[in-house]
NURO-146741 format. One record per residue (C-alpha): x, y negated, z negated; residue number from 1; chain; residue in three letters. Coordinates in steps of 0.05 Angstrom, whole numbers, padded with zeros to 5 digits, always signed. Layout:
% residues N
x:y:z:torba:gudo:nupa
X:Y:Z:NUM:A:Ala .
...
% end
This chain:
% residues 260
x:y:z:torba:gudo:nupa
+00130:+00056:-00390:1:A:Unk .
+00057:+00092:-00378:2:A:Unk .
+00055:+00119:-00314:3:A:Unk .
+00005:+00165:-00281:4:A:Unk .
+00006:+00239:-00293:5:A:Unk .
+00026:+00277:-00239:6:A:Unk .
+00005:+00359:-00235:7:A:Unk .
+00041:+00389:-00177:8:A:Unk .
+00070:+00338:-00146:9:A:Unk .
-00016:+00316:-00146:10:A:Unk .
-00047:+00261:-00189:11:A:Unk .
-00125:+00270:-00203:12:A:Unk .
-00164:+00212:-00237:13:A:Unk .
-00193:+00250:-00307:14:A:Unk .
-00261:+00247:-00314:15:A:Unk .
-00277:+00188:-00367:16:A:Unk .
-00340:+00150:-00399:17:A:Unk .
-00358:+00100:-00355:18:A:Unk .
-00385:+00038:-00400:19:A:Unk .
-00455:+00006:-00395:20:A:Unk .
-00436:-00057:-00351:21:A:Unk .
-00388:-00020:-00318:22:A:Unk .
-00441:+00031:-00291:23:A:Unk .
-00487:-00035:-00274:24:A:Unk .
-00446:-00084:-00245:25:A:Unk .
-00369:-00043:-00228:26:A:Unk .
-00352:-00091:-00172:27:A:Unk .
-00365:-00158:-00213:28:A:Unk .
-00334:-00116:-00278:29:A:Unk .
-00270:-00099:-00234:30:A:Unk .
-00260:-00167:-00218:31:A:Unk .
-00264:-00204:-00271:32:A:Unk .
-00204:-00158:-00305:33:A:Unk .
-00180:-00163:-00231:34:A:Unk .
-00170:-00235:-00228:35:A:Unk .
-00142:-00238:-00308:36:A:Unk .
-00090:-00186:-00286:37:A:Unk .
-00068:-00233:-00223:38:A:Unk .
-00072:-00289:-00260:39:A:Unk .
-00026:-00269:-00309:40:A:Unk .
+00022:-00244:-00260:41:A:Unk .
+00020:-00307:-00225:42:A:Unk .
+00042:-00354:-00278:43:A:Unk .
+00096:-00294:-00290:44:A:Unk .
+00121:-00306:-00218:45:A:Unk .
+00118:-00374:-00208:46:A:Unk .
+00170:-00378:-00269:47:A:Unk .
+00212:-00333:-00242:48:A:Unk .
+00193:-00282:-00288:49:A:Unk .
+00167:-00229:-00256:50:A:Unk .
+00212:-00171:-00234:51:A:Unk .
+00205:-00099:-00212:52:A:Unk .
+00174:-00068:-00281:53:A:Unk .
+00116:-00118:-00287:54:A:Unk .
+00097:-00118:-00203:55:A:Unk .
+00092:-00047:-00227:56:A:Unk .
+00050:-00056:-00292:57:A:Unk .
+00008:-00098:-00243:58:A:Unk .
-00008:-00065:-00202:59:A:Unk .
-00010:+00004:-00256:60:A:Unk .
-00069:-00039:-00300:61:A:Unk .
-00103:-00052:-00230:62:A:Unk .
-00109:+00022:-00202:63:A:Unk .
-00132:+00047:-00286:64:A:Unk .
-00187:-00021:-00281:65:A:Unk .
-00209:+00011:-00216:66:A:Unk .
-00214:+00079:-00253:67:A:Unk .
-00253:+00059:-00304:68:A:Unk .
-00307:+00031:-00259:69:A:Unk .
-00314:+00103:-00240:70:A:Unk .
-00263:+00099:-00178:71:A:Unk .
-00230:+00175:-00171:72:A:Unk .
-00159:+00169:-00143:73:A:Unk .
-00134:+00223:-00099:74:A:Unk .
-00051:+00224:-00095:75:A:Unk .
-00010:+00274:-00058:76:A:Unk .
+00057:+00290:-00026:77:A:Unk .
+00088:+00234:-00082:78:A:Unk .
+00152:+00296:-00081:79:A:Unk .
+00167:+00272:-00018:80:A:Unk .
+00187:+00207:-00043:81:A:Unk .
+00217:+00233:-00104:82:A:Unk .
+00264:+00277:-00071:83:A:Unk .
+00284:+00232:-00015:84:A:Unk .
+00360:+00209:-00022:85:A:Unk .
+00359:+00129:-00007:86:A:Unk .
+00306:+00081:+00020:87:A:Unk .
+00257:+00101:+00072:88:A:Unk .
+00209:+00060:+00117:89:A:Unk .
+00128:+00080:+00096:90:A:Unk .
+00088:+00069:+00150:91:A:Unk .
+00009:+00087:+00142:92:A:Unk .
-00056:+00059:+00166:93:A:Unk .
-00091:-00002:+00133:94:A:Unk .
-00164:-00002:+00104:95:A:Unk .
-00168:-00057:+00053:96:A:Unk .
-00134:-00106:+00003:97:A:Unk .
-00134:-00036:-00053:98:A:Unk .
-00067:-00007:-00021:99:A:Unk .
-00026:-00072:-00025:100:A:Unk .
-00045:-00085:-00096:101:A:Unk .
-00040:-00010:-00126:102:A:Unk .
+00016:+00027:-00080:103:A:Unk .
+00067:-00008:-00125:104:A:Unk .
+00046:+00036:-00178:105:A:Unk .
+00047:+00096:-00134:106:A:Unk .
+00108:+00092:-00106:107:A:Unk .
+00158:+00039:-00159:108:A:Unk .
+00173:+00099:-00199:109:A:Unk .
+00209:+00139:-00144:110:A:Unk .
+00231:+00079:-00102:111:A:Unk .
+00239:+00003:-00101:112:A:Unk .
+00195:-00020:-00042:113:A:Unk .
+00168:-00088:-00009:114:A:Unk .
+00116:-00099:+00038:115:A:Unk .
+00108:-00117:+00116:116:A:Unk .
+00058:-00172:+00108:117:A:Unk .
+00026:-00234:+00132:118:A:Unk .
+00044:-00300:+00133:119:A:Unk .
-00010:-00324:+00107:120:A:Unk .
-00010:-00286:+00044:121:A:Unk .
+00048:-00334:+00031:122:A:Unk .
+00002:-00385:+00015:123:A:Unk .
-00056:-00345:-00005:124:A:Unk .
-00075:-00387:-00078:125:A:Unk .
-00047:-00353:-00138:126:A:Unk .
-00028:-00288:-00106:127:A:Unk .
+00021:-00329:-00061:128:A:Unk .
+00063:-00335:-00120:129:A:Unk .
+00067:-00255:-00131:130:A:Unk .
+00080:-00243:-00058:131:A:Unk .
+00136:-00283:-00057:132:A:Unk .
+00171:-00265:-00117:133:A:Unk .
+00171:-00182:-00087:134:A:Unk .
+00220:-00217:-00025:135:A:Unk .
+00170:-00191:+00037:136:A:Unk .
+00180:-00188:+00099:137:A:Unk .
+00132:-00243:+00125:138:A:Unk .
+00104:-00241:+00202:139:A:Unk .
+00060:-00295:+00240:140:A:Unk .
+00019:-00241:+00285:141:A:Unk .
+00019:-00292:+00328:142:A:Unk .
+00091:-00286:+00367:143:A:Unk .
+00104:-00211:+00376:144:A:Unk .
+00176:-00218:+00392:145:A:Unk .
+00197:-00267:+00342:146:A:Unk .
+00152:-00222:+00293:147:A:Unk .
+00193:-00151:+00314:148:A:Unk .
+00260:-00201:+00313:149:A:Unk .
+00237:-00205:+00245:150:A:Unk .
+00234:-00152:+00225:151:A:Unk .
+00288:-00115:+00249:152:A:Unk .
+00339:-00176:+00215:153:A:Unk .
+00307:-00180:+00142:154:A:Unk .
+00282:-00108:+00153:155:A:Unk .
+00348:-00075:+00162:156:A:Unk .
+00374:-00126:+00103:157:A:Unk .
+00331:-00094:+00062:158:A:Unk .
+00344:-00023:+00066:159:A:Unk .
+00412:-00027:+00072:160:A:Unk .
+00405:-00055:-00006:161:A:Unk .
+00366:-00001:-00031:162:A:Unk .
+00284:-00026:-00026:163:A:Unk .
+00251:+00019:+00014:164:A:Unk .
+00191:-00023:+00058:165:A:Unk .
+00118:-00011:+00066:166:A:Unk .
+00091:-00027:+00132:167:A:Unk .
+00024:-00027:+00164:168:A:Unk .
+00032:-00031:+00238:169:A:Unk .
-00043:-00026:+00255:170:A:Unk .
-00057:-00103:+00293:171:A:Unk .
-00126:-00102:+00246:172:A:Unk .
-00152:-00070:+00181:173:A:Unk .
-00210:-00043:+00196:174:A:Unk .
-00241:+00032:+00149:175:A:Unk .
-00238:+00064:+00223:176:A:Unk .
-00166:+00099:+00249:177:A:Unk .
-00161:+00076:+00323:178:A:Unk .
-00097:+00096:+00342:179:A:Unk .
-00084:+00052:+00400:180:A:Unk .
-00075:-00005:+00343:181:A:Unk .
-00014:+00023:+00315:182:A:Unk .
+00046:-00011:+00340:183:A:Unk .
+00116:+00024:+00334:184:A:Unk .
+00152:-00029:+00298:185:A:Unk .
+00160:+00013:+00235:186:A:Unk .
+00182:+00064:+00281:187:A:Unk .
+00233:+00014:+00316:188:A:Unk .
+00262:-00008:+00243:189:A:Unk .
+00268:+00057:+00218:190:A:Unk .
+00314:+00076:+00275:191:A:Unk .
+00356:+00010:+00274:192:A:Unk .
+00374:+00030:+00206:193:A:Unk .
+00374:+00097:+00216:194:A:Unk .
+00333:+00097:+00151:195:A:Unk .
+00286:+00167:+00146:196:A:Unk .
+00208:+00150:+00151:197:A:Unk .
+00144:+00173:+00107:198:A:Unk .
+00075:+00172:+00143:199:A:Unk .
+00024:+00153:+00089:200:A:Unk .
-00046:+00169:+00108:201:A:Unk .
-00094:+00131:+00065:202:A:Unk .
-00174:+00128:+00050:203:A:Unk .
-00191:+00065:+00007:204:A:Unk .
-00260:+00051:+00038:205:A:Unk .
-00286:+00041:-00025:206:A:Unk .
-00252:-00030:-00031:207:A:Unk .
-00297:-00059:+00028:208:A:Unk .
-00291:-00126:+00057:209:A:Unk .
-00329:-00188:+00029:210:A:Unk .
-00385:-00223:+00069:211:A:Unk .
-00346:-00299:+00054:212:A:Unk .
-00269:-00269:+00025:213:A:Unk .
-00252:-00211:+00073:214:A:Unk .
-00201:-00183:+00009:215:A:Unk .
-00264:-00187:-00047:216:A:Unk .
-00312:-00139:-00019:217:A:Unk .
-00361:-00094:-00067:218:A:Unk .
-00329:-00034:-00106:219:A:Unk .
-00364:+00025:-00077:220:A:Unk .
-00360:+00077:-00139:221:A:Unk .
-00388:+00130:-00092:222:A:Unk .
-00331:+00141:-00053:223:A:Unk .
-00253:+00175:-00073:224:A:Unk .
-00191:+00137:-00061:225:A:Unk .
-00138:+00172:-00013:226:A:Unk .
-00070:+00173:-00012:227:A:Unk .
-00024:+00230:+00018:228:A:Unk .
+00047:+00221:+00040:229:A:Unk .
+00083:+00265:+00085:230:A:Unk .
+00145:+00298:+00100:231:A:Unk .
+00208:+00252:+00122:232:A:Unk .
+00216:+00243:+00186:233:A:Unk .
+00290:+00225:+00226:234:A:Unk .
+00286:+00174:+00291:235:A:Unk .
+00311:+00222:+00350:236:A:Unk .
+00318:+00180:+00414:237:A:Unk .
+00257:+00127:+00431:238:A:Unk .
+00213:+00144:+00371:239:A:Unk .
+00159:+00166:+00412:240:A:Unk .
+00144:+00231:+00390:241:A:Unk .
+00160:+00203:+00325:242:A:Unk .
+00106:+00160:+00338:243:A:Unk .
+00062:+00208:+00357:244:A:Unk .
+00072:+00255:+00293:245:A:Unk .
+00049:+00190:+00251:246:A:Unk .
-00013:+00180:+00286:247:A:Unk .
-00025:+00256:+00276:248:A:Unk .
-00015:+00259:+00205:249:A:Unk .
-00060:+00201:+00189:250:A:Unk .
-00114:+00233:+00234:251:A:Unk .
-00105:+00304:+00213:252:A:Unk .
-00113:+00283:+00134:253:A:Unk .
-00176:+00221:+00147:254:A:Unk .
-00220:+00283:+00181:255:A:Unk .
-00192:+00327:+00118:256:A:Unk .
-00228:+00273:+00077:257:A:Unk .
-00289:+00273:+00110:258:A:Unk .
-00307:+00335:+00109:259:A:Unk .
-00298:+00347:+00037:260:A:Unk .
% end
């Protein structure tokens, strides 16, 4: 199974040709390969077809569409998953629909994982099907203690088989880090299950949000996609300077970005 070609523990999108209506139209030319590769995926899952190895040639095809639209992909720390004994809890910050559909081919290869998500992208048409097949962990963000009951039950369930969980605890997406929006329920899971966590710090501006569907924005070619996970980090007492050394990373590696 193709998977991307890590240098150092780094992977670096190669520089490639760039085709004709890819240079003219790359957010309409994404999508249309975009919606094929969900499409097919779809019917996959709704069958009861669709296991681990083709979420992860998903979501693989995805992240080398966006490439080829002249997206650059920026990967690092991926050793820290690698060598990590057991599941984990990933907790990073939330830009856009790009990190739930190409993280599976990030991370699969070194870990099993499911995501923290939604409700409502239970029923969300087609993709529903896809989403349910990966067995999430589905929240209402509308009861906060039924949510955090939640997911400390099917959480803990999870980790204690092996699939290691993707959360976003920020209470909105949004291409700006405000820290005050992270929660600690990733924090609070991790320590339940005494599970070690990985702060992900993320930049995938590039996927904006649309003007009538917030998940189909325009592709902006102009801009790198982030992603850097960190060093494992073990629950000591509350969680709060646990917490804390989240918030950091993500902070410390978005002005990194910016700068360069």
């Amino acid at each position: 199974m193709e998977q991307l070609n890590y240098i150092n523990t780094n992977y670096l999108t190669k520089p490639g040709k760039i085709s004709l209506i890819a240079r003219l139209v790359p957010s309409i030319n994404f999508y249309c390969r975009f919606i094929e590769i969900v499409y097919k995926a779809s019917r996959k899952a709704k069958c009861g077809i669709y296991e681990d190895s083709e979420w992860y040639l998903s979501s693989f095809n995805v992240l080398k569409q966006l490439e080829k639209i002249g997206i650059c992909f920026h990967v690092t720390g991926i050793d820290h998953l690698q060598k990590l004994d057991g599941p984990c809890v990933i907790i990073g910050n939330h830009m856009s629909m790009m990190e739930t559909v190409v993280l599976p081919a990030i991370i699969n290869p070194a870990k099993n994982i499911t995501f923290i998500v939604k409700e409502s992208l239970l029923r969300y048409p087609v993709f529903k099907h896809i989403m349910r097949s990966r067995n999430p962990i589905a929240v209402s963000r509308v009861n906060p203690r039924q949510d955090l009951k939640t997911v400390m039950e099917e959480g803990v369930d999870r980790l204690r088989k092996g699939i290691s969980i993707v959360v976003f605890p920020q209470t909105t997406r949004s291409v700006s880090f405000d820290p005050e929006q992270m929660t600690s329920i990733g924090v609070k899971l991790a320590k339940k299950a005494e599970a070690p966590i990985i702060p992900l710090a993320l930049d995938t501006s590039a996927w904006k949000n649309g003007n009538f569907i917030k998940d189909f924005g325009k592709i902006d070619v102009s801009k790198d996609v982030h992603f850097a996970f960190g060093e494992p980090i073990r629950v000591q007492g509350k969680g709060t300077e646990e917490h804390q050394v989240i918030i950091e990373y993500i902070e410390t590696k978005l002005k990194e970005w910016k700068k360069a």
